[in-house]
Structure formats: C-alpha cells, structure tokens
C-alpha positions as CSV (number, residue, x, y, z in Angstrom):
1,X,-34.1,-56.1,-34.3
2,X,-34.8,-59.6,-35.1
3,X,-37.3,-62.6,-34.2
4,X,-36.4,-64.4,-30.7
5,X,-38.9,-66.7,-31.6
6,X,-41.1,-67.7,-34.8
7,X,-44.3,-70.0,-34.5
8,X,-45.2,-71.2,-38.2
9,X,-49.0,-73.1,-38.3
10,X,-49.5,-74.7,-35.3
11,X,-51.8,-77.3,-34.2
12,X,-52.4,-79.4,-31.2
13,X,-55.5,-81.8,-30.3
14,X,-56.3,-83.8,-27.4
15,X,-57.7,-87.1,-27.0
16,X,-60.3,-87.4,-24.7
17,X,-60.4,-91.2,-23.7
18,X,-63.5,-91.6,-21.9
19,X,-65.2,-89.5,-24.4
20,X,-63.4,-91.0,-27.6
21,X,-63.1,-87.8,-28.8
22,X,-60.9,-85.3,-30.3
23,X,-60.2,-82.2,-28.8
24,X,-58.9,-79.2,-30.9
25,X,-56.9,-76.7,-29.0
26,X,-54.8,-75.1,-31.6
27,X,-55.0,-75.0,-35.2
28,X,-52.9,-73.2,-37.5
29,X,-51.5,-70.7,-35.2
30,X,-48.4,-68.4,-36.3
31,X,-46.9,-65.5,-34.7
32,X,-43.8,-63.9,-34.6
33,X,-41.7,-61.7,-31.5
34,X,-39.4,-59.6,-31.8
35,X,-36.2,-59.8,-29.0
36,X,-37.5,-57.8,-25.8
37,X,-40.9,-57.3,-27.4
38,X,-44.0,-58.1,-25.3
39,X,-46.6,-59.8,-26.8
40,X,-50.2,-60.4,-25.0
41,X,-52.0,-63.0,-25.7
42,X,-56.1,-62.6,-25.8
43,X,-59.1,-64.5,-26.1
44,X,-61.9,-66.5,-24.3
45,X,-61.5,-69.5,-22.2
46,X,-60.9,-72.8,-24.2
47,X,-59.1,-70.8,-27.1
48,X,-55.8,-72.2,-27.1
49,X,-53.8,-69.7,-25.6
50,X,-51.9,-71.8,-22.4
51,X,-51.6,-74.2,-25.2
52,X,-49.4,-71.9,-26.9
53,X,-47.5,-71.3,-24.4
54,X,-46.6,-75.0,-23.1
55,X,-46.0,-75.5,-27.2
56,X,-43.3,-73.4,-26.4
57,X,-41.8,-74.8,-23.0
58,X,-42.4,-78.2,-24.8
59,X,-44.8,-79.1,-21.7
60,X,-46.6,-79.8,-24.4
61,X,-45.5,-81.4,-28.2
62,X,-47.7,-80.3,-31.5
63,X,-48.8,-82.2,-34.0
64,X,-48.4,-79.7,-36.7
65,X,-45.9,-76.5,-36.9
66,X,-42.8,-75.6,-36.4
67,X,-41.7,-73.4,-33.5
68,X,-38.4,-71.7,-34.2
69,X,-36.6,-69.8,-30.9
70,X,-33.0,-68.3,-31.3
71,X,-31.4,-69.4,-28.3
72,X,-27.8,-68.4,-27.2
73,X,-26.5,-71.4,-26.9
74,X,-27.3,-72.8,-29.7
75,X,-28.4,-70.5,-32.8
76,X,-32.1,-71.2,-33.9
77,X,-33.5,-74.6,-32.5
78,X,-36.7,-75.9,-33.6
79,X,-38.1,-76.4,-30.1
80,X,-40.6,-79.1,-31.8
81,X,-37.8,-81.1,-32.5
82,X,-35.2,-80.4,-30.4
83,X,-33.3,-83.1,-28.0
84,X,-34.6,-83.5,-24.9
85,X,-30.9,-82.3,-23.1
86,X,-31.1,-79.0,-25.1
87,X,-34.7,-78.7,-23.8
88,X,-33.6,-78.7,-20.3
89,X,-30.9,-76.3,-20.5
90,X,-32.8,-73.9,-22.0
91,X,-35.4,-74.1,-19.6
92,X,-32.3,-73.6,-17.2
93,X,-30.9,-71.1,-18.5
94,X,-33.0,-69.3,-21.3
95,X,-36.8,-69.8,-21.3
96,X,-38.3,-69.2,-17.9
97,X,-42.2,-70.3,-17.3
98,X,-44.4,-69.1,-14.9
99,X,-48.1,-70.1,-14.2
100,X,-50.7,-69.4,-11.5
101,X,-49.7,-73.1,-9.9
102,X,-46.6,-74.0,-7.9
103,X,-45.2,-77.5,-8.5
104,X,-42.0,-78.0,-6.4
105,X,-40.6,-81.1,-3.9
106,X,-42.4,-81.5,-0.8
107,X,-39.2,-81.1,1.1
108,X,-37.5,-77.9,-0.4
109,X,-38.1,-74.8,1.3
110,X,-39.1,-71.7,-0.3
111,X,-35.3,-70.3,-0.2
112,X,-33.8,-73.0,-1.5
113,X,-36.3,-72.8,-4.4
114,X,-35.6,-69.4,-4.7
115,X,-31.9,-69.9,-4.4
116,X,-31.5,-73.0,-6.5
117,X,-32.8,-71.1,-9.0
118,X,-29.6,-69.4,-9.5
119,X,-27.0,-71.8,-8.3
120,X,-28.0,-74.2,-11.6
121,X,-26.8,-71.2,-13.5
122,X,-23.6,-70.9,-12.0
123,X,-24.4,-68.1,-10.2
124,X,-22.0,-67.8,-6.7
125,X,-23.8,-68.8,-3.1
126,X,-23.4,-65.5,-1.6
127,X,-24.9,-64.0,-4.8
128,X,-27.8,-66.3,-4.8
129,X,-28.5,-65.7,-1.2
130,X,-28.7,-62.1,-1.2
131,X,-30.7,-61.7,-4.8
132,X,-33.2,-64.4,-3.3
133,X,-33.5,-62.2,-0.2
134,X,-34.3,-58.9,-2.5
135,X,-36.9,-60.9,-4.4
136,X,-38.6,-62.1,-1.4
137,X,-38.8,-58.6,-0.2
138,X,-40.2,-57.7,-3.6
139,X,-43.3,-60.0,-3.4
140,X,-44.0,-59.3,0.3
141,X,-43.0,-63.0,1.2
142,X,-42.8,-62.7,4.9
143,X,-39.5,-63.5,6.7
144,X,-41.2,-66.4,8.5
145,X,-41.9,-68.2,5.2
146,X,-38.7,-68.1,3.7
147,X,-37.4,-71.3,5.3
148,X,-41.0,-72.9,5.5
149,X,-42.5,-75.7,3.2
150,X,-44.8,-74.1,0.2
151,X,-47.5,-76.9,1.0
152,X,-48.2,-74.8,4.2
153,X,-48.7,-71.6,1.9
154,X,-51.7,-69.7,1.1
155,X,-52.4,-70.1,-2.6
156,X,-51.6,-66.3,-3.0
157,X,-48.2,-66.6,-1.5
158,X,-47.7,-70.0,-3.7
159,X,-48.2,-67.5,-6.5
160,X,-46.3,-64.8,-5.6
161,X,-43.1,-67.6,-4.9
162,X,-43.6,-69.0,-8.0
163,X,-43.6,-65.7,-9.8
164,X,-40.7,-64.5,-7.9
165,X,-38.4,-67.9,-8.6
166,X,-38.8,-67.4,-12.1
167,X,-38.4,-64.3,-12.5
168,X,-35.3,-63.8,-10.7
169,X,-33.3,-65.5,-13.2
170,X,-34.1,-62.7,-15.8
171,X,-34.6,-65.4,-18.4
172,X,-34.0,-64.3,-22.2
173,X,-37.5,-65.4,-23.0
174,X,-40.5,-65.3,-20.2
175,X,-43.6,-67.1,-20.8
176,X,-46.5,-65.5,-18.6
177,X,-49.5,-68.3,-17.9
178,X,-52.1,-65.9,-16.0
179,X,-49.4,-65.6,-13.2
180,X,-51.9,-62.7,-11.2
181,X,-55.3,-64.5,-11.5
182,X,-55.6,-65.1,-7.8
183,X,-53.2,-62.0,-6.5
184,X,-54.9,-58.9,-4.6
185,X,-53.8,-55.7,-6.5
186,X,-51.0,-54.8,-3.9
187,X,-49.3,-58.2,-5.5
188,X,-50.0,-57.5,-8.7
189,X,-48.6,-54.0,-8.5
190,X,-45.4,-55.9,-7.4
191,X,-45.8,-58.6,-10.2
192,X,-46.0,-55.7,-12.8
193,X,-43.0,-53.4,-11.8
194,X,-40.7,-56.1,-11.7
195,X,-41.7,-56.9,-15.4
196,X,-41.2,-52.8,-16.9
197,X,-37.7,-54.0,-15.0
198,X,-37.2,-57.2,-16.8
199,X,-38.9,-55.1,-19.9
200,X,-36.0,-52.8,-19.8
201,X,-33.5,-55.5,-18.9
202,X,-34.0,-56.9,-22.7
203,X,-36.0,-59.7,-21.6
204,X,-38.6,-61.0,-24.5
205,X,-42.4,-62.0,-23.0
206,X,-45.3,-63.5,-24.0
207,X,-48.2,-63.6,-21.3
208,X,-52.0,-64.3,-20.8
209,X,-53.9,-62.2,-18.2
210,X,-57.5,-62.7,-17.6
211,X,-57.2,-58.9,-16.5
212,X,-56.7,-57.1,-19.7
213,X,-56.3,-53.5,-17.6
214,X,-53.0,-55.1,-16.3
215,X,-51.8,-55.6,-19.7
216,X,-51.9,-51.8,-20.7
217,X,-48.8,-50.2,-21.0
218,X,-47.3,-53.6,-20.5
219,X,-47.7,-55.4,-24.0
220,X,-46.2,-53.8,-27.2
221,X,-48.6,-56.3,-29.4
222,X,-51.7,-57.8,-28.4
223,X,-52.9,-61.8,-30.8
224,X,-56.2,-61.9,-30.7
225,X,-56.8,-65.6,-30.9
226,X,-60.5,-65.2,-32.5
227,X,-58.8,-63.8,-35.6
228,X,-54.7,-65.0,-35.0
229,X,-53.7,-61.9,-35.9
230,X,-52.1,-58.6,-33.9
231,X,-53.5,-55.3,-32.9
C-alpha cells in the first residue's frame, strides 16, 4: 500500500496587520497517509491543525514544505506548486473538503447543491437526482428543505448539508475540518456510518474532531500535534 499523500516540513505564518505581528501556525510539520488510511488529527485550539488541512485544499499556500498527493489524474503533484486549473479539478473530482461552515450562492437550493455535486463529475441527471435524494434521507434533511435556500437553515442542518454534499461524491481523498462540532448525536451517528462506508469504499481521510470518543474506531493513526508524531 502506498502514500496517497506525503507532507515534508511544513510551515505557515500569518501576518497580523493591526498588530504588526507574526503569527506561527505551522512549523515543520510532516506526515505521511497511506491510500484508504484514516488519520486523526489531535491537539489544542490554536495548534495548527485546520491549518493543515487548508495546506492541503490549497485554501491556504505555505511558506515552507512540500505537500506531495498522488492524484489519478495526474501522478504525484506537489499541491504547493501546482497550477491553479489542476487545483480545481482535483477539488472536483479527487479531494473533497468538508468543514463545520456552509459557503454556497444565495440563490441555489439545497438540491441543486446536492445535485451539482455530481453533475460536474459527469455523473448522468437521473443518477444525480436519485443519489441526492438517498443522501438527504441519510442526514435527516427534511423533504421541505430540499428545494429551500440554506440561508433559511438552522446552523445544524447547514452542517449536516454540507457534510452530505461532500460526501456524496466519495472523493479519493476526504479532508474532515470538525464537520460534527455543532450536530446532536443522532446526526453524528449518521455523519459517522456514512464514513466506516466511505472507509470501506477505499476512500483516504484526514479529520479533526473536538470529540475524541467519535474518533474511536474511526481513525487507524492518531498525529498528535504537541509532539508531530503518530500514536
């Protein structure tokens, strides 16, 4: 089995104007996943560890490192120096994201999020439509909401769509940004049995949960930030 993706020392800082100061987030970080390997990330608040992740969705560019992901369409791409059009097609197509905040168009409903999802894959309309229905049923989205505006949502049922629209394109790769912090365990329960699916689908993850219970008998590795090394 080899490495989906390799991070090799690095660092990100932040410059905070009003404070003309430097912020550290990251510094000399390196860790290495294994295809359909889950890795949990751990440590207090402030550590670094979203950091790592938006490294990786190139949300956010280092300073220092390298970050090496073995993508299918292209072989191994140093995602810190990758074009910006191979960037968006693996976010398309390969790398999924999920976070505990919803960002979408004011004026798209939830099932064309949900369907859209799919269609940019090349995925047929009729197929999109009825996968979009089974993930809605999945998260407990009520029927009423599926053509609705997320604005009008509940922040819980912002979550559970945002979830739900990245998950349902079974990306290679599945970054996990605290997706449960605000979910009631009911959603959570839903949250982590579609991920032992996606887990025995081949899909590779990295996440942060603030509730470490959820990560047992979810994560095959745990990186301890405080000591940027696995246990």
């Amino acid at each position: 089995m080899h490495d989906i993706l390799r991070i090799e020392n690095l660092s990100k800082s932040f410059y905070i104007h009003h404070l003309r100061q430097r912020i550290e987030a990251t510094k000399n970080i390196s860790l290495h996943v294994s295809e359909g390997e889950f890795i949990g990330i751990t440590g207090k608040s402030g550590s670094g560890k979203s950091t790592i992740l938006k490294s990786i969705y190139r949300t956010y560019l280092p300073e220092e490192g390298r970050i090496y992901y073995h993508s299918k369409a292209y072989g191994v791409v140093d995602l810190t120096k990758a074009h910006l059009r191979q960037i968006i097609y693996l976010r398309s197509y390969e790398i999924g994201y999920v976070s505990q905040f919803l960002r979408v168009m004011p004026r798209t409903t939830a099932r064309e999020i949900m369907e859209r999802a799919l269609l940019e894959m090349g995925v047929p309309r009729d197929e999109a439509q009825r996968e979009a229905v089974r993930m809605f049923e999945h998260f407990g989205i009520e029927k009423e909401l599926w053509d609705n505006y997320p604005m009008t949502f509940s922040g819980g049922e912002k979550l559970r769509l945002n979830v739900a629209s990245a998950m349902i394109k079974k990306p290679r790769l599945l970054l996990l940004d605290e997706p449960t912090a605000s979910l009631d365990q009911e959603s959570k329960g839903r949250v982590r049995s579609l991920i032992e699916q996606l887990k025995n689908h081949g899909t590779t993850m990295i996440g942060i949960f603030h509730d470490l219970e959820f990560m047992k008998g979810l994560c095959d590795k745990e990186f301890r930030m405080e000591t940027s090394s696995y246990v």
